[in-house]
N, CA, C and O atoms as CSV, one atom per row, in Angstrom:
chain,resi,resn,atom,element,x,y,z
A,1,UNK,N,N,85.260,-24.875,-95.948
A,1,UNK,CA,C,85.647,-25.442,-94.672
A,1,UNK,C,C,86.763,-24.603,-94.044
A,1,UNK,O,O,87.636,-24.082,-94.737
A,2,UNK,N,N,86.699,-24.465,-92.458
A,2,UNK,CA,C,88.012,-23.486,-92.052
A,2,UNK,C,C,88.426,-24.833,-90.897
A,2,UNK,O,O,87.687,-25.401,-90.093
A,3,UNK,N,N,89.863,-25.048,-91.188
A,3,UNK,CA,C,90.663,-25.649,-90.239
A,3,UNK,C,C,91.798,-24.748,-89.887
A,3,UNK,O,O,92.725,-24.327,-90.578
A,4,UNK,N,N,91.375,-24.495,-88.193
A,4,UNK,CA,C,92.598,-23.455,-87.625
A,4,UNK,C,C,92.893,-24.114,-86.187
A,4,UNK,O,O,91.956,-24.366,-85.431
A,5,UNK,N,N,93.850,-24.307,-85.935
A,5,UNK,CA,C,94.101,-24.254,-84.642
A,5,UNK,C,C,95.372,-23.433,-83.567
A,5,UNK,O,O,96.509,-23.274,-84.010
A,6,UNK,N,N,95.131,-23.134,-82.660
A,6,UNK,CA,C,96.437,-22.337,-82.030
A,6,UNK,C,C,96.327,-23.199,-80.666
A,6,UNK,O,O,95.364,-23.611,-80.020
A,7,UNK,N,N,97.876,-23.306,-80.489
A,7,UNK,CA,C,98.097,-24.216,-79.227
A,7,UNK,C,C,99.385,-23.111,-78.605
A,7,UNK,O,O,100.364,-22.735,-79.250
A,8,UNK,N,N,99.080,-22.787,-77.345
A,8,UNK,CA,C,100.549,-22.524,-76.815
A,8,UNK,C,C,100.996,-23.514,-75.307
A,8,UNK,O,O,100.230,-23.874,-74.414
A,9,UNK,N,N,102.337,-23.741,-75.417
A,9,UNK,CA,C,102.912,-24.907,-74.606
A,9,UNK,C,C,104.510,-25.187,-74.913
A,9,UNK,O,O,105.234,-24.693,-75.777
A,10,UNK,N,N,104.772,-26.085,-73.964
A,10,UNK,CA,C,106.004,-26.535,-73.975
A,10,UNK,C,C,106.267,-27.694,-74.486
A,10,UNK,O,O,105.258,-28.385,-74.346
A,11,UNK,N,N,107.171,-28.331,-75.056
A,11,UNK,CA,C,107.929,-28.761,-76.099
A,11,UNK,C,C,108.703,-30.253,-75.067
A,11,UNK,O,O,109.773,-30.152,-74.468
A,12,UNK,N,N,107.838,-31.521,-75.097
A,12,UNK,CA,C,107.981,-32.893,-74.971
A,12,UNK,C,C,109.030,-33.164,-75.087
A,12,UNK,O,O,109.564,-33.724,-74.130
A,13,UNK,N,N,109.787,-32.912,-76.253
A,13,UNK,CA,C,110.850,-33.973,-76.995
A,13,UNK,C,C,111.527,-32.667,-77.943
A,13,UNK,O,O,110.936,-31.747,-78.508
A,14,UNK,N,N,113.402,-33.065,-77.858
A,14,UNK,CA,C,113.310,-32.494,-78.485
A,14,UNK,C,C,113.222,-32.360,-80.325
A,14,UNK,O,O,113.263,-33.471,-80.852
A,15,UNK,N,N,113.120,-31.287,-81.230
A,15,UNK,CA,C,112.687,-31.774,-82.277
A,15,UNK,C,C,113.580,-32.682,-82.912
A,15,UNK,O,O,114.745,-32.966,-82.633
A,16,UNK,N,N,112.576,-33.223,-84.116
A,16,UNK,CA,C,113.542,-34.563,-84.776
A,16,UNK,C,C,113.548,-33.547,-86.203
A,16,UNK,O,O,112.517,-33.002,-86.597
A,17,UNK,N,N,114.865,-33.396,-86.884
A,17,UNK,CA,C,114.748,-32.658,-88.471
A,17,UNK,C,C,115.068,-33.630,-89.562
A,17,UNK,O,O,116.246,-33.981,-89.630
A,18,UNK,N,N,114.456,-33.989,-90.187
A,18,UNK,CA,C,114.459,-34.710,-91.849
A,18,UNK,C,C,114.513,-34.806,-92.798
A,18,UNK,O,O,113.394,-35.235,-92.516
A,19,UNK,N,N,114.625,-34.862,-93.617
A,19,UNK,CA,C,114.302,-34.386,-95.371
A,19,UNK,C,C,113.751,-34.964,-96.284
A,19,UNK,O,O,114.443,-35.841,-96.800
A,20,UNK,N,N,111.905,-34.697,-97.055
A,20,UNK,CA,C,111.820,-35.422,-97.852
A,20,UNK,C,C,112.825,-35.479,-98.552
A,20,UNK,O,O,113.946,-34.979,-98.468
A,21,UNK,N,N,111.972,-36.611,-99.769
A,21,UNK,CA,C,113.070,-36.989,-100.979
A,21,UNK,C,C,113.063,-36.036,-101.618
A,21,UNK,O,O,114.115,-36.167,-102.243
A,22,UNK,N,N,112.511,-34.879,-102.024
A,22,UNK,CA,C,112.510,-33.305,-102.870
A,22,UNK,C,C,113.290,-32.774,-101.833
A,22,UNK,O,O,113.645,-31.708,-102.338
A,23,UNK,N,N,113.859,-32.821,-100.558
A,23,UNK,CA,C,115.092,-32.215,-100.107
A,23,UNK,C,C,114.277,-31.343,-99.127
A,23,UNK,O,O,114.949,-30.422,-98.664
A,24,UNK,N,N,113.024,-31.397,-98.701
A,24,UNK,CA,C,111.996,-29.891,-97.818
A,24,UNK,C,C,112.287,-30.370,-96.510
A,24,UNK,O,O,111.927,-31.484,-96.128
A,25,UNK,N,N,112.748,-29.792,-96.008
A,25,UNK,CA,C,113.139,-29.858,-94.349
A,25,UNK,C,C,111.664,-29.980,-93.443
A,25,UNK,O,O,110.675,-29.279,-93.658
A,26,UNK,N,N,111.762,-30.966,-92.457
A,26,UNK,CA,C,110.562,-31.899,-92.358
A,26,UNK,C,C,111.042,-31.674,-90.715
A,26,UNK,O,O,111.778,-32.550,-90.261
A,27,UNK,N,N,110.702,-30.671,-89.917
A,27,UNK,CA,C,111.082,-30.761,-88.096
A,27,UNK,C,C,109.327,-31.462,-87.386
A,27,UNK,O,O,108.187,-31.154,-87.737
A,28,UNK,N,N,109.641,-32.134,-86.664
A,28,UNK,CA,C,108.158,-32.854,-85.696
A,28,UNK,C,C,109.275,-32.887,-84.590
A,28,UNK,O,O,110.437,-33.291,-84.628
A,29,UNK,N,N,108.048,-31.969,-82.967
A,29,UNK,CA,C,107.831,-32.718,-81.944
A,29,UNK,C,C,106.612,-32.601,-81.569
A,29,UNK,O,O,105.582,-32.528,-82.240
A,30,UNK,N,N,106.792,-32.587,-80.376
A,30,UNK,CA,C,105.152,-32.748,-79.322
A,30,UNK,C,C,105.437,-31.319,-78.483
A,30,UNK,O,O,106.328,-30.512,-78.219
A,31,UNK,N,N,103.845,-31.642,-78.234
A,31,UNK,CA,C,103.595,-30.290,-77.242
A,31,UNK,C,C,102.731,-30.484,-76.736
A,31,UNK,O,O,101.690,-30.875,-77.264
A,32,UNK,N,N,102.957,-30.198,-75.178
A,32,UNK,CA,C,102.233,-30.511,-74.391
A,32,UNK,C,C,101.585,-28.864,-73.594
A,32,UNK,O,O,102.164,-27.887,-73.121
A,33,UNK,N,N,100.124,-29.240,-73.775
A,33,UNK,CA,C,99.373,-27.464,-73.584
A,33,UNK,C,C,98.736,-27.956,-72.699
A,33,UNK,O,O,98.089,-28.990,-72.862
A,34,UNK,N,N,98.807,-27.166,-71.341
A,34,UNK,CA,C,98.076,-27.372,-70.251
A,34,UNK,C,C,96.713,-26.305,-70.131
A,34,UNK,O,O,96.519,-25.205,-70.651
A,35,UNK,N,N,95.918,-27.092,-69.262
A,35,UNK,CA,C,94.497,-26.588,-69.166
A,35,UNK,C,C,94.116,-25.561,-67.893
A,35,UNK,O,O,94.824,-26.005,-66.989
A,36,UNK,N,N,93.618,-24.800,-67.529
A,36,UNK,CA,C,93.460,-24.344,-66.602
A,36,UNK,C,C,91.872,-25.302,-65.248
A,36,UNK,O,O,91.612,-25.351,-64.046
A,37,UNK,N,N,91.301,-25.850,-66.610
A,37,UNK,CA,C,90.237,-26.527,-66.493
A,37,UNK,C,C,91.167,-27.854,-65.437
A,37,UNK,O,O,92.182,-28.431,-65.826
A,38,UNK,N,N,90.572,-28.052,-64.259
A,38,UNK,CA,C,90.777,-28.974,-63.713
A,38,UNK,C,C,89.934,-30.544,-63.668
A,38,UNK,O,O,88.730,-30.533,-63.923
A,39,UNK,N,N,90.488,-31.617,-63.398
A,39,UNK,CA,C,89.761,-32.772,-63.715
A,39,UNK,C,C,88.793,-33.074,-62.463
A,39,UNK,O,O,88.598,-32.324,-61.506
A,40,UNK,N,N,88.283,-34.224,-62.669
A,40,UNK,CA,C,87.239,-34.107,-61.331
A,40,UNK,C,C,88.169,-34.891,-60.240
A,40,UNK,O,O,87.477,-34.906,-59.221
A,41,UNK,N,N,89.278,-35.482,-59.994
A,41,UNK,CA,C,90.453,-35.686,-59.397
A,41,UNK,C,C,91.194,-34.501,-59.326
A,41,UNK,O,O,92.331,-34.716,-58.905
A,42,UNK,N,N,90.920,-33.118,-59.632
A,42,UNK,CA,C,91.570,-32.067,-59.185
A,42,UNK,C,C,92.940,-31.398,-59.657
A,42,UNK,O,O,93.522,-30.320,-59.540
A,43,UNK,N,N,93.157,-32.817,-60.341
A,43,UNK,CA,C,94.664,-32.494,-61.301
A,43,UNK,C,C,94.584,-31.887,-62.731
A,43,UNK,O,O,93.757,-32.462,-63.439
A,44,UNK,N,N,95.227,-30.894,-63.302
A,44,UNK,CA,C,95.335,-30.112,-64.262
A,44,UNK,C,C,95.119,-30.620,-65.693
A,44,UNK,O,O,95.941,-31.506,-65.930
A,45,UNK,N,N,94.252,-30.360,-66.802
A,45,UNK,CA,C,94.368,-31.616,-67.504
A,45,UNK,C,C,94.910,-31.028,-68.693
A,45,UNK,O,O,94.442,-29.950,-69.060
A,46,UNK,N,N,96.336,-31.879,-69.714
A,46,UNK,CA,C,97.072,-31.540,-70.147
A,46,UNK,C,C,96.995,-32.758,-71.492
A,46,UNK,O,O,96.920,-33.983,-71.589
A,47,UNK,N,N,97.083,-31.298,-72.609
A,47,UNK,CA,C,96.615,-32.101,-73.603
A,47,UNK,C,C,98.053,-32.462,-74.806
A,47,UNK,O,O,98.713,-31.451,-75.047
A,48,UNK,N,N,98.475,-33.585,-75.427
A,48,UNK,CA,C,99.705,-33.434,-76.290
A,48,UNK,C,C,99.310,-33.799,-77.657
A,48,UNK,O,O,98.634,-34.626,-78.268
A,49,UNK,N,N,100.053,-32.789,-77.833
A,49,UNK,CA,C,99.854,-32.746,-79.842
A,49,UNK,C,C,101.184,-32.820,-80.109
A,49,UNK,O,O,102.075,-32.248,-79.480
A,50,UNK,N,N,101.344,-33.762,-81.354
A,50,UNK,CA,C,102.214,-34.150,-82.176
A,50,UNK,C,C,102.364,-32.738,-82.995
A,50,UNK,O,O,101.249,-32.329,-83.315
A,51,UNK,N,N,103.548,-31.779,-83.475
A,51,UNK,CA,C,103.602,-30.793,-84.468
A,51,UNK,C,C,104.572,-31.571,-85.303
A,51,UNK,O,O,105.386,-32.426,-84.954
A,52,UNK,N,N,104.262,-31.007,-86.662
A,52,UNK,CA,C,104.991,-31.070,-87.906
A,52,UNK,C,C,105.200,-29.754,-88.326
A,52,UNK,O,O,104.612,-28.854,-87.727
A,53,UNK,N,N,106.049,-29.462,-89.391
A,53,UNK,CA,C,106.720,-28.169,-89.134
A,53,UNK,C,C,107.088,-28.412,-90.934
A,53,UNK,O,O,107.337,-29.591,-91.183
A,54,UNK,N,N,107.133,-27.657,-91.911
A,54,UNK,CA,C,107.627,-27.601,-92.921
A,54,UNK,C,C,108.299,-26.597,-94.012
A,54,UNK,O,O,107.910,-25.439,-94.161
A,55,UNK,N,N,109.104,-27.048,-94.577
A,55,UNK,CA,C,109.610,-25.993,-95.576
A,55,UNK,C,C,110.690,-24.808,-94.270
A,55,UNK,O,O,111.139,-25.066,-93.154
A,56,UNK,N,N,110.738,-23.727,-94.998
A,56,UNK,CA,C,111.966,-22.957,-93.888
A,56,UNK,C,C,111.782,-22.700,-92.816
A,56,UNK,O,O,112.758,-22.254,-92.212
A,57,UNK,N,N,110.383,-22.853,-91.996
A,57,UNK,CA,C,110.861,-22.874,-91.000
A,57,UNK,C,C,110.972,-23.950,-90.226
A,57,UNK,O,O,110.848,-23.845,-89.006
A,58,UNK,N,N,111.221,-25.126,-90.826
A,58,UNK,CA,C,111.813,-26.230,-90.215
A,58,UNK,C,C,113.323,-26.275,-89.540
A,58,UNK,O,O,113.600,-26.980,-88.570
A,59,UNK,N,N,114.082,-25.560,-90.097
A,59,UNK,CA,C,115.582,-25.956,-89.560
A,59,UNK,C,C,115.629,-24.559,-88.477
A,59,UNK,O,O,116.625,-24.417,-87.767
A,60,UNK,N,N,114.681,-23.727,-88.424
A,60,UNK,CA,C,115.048,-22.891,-87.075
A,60,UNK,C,C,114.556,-23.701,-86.247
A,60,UNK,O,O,115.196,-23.783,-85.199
A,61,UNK,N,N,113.399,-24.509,-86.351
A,61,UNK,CA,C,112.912,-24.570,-85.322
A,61,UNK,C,C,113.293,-25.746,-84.804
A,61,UNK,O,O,112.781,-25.975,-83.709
A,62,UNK,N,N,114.183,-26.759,-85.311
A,62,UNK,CA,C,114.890,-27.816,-84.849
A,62,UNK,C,C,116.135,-27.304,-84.298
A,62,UNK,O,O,116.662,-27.896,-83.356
A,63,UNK,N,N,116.808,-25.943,-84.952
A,63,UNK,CA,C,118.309,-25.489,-84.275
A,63,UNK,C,C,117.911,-24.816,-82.878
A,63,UNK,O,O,118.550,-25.150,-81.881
A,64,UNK,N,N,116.684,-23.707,-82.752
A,64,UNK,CA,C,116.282,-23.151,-81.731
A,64,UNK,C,C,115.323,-23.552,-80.414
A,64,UNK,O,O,115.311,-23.082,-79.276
A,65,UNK,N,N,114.655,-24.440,-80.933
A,65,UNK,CA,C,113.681,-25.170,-79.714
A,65,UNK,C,C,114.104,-26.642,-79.387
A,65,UNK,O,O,114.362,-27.572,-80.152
A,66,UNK,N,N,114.097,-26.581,-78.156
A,66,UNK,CA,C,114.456,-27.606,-77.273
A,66,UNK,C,C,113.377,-28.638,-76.086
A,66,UNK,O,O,112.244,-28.236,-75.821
A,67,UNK,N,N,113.773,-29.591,-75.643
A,67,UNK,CA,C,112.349,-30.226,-74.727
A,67,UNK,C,C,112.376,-29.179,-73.744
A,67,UNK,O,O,113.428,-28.803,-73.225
A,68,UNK,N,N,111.026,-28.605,-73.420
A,68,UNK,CA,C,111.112,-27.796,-72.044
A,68,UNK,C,C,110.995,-26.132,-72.525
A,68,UNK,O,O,111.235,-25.153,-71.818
A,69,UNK,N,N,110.632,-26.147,-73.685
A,69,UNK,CA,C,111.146,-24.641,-73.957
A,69,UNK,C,C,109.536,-24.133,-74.491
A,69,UNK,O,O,108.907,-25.133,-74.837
A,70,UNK,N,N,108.826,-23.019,-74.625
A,70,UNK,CA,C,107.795,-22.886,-74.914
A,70,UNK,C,C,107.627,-22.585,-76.140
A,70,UNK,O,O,108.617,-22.099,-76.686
A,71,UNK,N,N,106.569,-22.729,-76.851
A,71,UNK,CA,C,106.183,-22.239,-78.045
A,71,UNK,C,C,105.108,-22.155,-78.613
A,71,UNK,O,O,104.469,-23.206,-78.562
A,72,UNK,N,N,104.424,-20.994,-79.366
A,72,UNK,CA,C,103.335,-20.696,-80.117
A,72,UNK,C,C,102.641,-20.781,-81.502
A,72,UNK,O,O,102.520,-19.845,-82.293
A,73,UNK,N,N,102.092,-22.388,-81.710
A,73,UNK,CA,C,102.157,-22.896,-82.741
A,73,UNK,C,C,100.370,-22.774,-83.565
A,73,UNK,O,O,99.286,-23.277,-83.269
A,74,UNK,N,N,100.721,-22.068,-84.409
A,74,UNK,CA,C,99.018,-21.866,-85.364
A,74,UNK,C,C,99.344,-22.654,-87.179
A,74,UNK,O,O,100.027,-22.361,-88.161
A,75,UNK,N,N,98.619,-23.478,-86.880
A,75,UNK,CA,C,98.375,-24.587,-88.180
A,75,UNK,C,C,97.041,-25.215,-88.275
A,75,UNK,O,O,95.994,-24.751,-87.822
A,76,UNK,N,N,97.204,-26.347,-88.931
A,76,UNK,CA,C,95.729,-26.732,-89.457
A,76,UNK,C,C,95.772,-28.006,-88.802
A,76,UNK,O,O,96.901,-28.490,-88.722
A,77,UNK,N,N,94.614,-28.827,-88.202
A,77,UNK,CA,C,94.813,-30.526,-87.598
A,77,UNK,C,C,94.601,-31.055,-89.253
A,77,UNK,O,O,93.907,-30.531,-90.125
A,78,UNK,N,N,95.481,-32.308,-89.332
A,78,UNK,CA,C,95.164,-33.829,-89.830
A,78,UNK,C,C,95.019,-34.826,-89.556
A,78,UNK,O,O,95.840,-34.861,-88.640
A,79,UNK,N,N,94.572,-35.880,-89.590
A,79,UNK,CA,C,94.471,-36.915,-89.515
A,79,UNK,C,C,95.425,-38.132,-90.165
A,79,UNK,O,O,94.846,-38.699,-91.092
A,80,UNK,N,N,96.578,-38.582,-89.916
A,80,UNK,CA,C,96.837,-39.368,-90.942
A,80,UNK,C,C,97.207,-40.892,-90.398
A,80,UNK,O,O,97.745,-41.392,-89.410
A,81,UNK,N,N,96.629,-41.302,-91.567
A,81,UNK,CA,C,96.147,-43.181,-91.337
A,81,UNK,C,C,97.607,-44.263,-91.575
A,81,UNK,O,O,98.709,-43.803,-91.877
A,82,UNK,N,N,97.430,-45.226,-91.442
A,82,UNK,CA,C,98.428,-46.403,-91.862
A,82,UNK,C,C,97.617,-47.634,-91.511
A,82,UNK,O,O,96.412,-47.888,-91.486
A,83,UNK,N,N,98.819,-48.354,-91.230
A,83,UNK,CA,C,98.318,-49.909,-91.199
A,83,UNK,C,C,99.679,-50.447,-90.693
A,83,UNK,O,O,100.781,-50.111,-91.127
A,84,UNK,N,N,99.450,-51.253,-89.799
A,84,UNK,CA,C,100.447,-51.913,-88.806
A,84,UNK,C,C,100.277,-52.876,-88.413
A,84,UNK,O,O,99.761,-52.882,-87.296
A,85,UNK,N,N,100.549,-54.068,-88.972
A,85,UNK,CA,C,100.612,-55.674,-88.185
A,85,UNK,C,C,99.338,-56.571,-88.332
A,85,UNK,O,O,98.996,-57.618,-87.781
A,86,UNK,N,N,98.594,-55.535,-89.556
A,86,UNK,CA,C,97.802,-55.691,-89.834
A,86,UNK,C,C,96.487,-55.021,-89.217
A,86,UNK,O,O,95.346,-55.375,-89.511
A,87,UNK,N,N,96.801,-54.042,-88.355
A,87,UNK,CA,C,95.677,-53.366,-87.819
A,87,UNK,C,C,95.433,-51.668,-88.543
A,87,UNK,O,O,96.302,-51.110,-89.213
A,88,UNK,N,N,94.093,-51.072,-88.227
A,88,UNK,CA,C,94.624,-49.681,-89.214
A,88,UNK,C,C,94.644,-48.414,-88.015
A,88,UNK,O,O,93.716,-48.118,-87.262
A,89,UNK,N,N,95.945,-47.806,-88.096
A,89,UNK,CA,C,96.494,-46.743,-87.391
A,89,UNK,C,C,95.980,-45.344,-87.741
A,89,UNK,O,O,95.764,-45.093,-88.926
A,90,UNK,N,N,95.739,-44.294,-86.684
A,90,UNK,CA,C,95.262,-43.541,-87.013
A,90,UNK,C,C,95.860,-42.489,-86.184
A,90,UNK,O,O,95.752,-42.909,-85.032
A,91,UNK,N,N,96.670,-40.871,-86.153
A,91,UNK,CA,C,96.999,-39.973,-85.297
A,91,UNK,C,C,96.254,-38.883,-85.956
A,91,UNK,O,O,95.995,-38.826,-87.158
A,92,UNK,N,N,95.867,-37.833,-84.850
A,92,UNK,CA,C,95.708,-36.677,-85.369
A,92,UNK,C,C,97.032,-35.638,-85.299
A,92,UNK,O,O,97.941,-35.905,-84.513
A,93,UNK,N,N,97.095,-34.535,-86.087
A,93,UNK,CA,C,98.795,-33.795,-85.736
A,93,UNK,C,C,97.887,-32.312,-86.241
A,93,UNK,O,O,96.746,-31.902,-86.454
A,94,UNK,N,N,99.179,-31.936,-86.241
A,94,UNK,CA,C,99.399,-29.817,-86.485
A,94,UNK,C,C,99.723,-30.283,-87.446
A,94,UNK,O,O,99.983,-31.486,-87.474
A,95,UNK,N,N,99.807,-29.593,-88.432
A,95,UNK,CA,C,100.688,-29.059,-89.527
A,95,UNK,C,C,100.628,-27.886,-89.433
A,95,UNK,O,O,99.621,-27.194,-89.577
A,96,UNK,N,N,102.373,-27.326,-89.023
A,96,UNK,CA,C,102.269,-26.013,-88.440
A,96,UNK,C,C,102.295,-24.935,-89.495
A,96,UNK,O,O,103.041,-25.180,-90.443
A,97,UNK,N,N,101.682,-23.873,-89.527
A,97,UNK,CA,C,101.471,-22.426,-90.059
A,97,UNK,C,C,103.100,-21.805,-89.876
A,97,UNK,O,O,104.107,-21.899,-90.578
A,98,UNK,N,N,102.839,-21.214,-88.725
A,98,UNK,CA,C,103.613,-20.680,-87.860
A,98,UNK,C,C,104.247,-21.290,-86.464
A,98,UNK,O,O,103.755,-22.176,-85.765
A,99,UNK,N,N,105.293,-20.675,-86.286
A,99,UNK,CA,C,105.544,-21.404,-84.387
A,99,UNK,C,C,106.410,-19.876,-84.446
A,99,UNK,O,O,107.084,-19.252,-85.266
A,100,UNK,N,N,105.846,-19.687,-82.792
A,100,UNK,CA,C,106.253,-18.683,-82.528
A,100,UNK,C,C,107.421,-19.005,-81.023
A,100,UNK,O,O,106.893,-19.549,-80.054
A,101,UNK,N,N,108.652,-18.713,-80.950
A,101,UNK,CA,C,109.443,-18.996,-79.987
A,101,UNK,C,C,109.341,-18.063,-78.933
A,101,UNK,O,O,109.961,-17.005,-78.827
A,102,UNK,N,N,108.388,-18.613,-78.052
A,102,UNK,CA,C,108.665,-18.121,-75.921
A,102,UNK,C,C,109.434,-17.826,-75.474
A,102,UNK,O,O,110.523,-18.242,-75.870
A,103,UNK,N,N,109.373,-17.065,-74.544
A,103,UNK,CA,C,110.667,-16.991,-73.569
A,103,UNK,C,C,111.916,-17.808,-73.964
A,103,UNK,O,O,112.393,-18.032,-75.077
A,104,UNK,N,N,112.272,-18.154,-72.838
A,104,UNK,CA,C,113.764,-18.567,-72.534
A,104,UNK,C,C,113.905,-19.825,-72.405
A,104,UNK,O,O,114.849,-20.385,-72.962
A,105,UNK,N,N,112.876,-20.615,-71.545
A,105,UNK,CA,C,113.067,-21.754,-71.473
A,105,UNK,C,C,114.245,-22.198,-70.857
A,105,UNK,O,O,115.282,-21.546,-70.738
A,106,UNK,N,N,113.913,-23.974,-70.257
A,106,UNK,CA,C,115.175,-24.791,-70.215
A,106,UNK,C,C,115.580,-25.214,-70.763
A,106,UNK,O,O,116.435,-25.810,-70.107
A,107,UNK,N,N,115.730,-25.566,-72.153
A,107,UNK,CA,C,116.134,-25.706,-73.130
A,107,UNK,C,C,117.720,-26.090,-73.495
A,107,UNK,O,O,118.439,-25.104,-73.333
A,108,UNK,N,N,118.294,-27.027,-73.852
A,108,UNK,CA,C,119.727,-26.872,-73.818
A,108,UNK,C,C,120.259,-26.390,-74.765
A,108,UNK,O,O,121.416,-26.629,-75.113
A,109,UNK,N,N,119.267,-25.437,-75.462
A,109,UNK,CA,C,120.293,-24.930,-76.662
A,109,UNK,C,C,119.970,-23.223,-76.066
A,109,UNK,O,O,119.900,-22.199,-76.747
A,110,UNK,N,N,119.830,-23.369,-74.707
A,110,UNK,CA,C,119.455,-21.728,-74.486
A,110,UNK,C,C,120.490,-20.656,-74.406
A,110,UNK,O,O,120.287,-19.463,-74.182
A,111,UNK,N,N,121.876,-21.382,-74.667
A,111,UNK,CA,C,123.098,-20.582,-74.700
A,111,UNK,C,C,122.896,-19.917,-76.427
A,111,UNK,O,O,123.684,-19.020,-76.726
A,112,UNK,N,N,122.314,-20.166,-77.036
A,112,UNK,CA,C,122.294,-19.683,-78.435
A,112,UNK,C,C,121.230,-18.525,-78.956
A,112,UNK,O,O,120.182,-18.282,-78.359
A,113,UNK,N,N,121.589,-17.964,-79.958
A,113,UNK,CA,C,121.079,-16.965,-79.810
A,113,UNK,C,C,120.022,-17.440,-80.715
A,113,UNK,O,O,120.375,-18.079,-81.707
A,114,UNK,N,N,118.481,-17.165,-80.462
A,114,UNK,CA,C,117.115,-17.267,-81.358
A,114,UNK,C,C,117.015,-16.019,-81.743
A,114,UNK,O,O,117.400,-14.957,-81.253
A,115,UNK,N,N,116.404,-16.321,-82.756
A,115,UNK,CA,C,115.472,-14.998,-83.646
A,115,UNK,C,C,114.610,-14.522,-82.219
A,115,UNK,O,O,114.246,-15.050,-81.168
A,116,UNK,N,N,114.539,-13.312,-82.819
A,116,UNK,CA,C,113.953,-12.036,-81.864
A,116,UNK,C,C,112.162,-12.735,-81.720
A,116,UNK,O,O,111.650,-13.563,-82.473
A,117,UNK,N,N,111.668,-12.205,-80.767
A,117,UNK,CA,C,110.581,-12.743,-80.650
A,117,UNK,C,C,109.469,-11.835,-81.417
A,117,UNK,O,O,109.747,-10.724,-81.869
A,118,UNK,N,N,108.114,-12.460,-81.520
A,118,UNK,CA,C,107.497,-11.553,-83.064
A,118,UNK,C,C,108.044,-11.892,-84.072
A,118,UNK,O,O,107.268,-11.875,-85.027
A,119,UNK,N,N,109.250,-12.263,-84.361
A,119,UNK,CA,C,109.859,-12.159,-86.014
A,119,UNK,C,C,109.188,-12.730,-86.825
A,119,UNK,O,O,108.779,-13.838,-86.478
A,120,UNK,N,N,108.863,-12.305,-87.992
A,120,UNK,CA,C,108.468,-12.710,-89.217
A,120,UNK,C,C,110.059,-13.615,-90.579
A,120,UNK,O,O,110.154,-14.123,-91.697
A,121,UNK,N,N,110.891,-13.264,-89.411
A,121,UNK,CA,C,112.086,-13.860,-90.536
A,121,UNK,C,C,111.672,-15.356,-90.961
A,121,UNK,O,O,111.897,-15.752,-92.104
A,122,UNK,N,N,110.990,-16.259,-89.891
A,122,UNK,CA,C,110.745,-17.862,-90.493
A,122,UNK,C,C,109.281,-18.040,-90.614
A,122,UNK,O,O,108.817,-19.034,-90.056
A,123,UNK,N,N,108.441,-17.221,-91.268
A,123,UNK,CA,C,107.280,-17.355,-91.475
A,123,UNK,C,C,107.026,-18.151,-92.444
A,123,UNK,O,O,107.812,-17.670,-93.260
A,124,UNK,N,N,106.448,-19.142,-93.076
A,124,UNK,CA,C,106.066,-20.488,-93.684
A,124,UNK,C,C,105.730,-19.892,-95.275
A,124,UNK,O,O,105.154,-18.804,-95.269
A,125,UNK,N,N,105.934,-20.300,-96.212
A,125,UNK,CA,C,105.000,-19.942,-97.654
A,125,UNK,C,C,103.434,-20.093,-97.024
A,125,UNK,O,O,103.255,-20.505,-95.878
A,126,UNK,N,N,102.484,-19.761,-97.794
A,126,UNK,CA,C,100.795,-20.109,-97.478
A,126,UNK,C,C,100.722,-21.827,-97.752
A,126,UNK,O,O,101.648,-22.512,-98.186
A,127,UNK,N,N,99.801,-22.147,-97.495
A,127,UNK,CA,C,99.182,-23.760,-97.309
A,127,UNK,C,C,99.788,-24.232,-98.972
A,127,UNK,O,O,100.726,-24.970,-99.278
A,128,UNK,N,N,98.907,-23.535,-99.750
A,128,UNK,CA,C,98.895,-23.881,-101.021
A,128,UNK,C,C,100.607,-24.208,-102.023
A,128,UNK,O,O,100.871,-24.950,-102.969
A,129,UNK,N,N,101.437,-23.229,-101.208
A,129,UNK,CA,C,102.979,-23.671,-101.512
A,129,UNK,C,C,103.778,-24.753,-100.813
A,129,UNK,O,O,104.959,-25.048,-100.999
A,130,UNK,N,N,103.121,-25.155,-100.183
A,130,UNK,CA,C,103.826,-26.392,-99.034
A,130,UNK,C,C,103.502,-27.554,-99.485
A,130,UNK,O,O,102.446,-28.128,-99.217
A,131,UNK,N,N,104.412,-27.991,-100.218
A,131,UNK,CA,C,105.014,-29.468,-100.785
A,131,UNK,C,C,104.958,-30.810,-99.678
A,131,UNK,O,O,105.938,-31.395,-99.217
A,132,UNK,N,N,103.702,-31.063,-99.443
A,132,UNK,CA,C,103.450,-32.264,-98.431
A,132,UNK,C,C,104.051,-33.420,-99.167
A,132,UNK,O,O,103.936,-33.768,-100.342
A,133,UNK,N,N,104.897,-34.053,-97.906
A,133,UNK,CA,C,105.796,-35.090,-99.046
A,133,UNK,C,C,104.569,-36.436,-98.440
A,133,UNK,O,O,104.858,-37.528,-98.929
A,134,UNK,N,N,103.602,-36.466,-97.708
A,134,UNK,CA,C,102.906,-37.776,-97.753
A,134,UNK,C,C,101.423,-37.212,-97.607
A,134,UNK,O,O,100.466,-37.986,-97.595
């Protein structure tokens, strides 16, 4: 089976950073990737994905990306389920590979300095080393 996806877009919210209980730095926001494809109302149609982000390059990408700021994110979709109030919950998300940081953005952390663009400095371990804490 091959699960790949690449999304590029700007950044909803800004990120939230966490820590499982093994201590792996856990960054999620959203991203919102617009279409060039127009709707039959004529308006642009714009799609949002939830990202998850794990292991090291979680804390760049919660210190460096901001709501409003762009970014280039290649990971795999999941699905993950619950149960709420007795009903059963269901989202699809990223689990990100990579995120690659855009331009400049509005961003309020744009006074700071990001890793160079291209960099390989916060590139992820492979799938198989990434300690999914759920």
């Amino acid at each position: 089976m091959f699960n790949k996806v690449i999304f590029a877009g700007n950044l909803t919210r800004d990120p939230e950073l966490r820590y499982s209980g093994q201590g792996t730095p856990i960054c999620s926001f959203g991203l919102a990737v617009n279409s060039r494809v127009k709707s039959q109302d004529g308006k642009e149609e714009v799609l949002f994905i939830d990202i998850v982000v794990f292991g090291k390059q979680a804390e760049p990408c919660s210190q460096y990306l901001s709501k409003g700021r762009p970014a280039l994110v290649e990971g795999r979709l999941r699905e993950r389920r619950w149960e709420q109030d007795g009903h059963q919950r269901s989202k699809f998300e990223v689990l990100a590979q990579t995120v690659r940081f855009l331009g400049s953005g509005g961003g309020k952390r744009q006074t700071e300095s990001a890793p160079a663009q291209g960099s390989d400095a916060y590139l992820p371990p492979p799938d198989d080393a990434i300690d999914e804490p759920f």
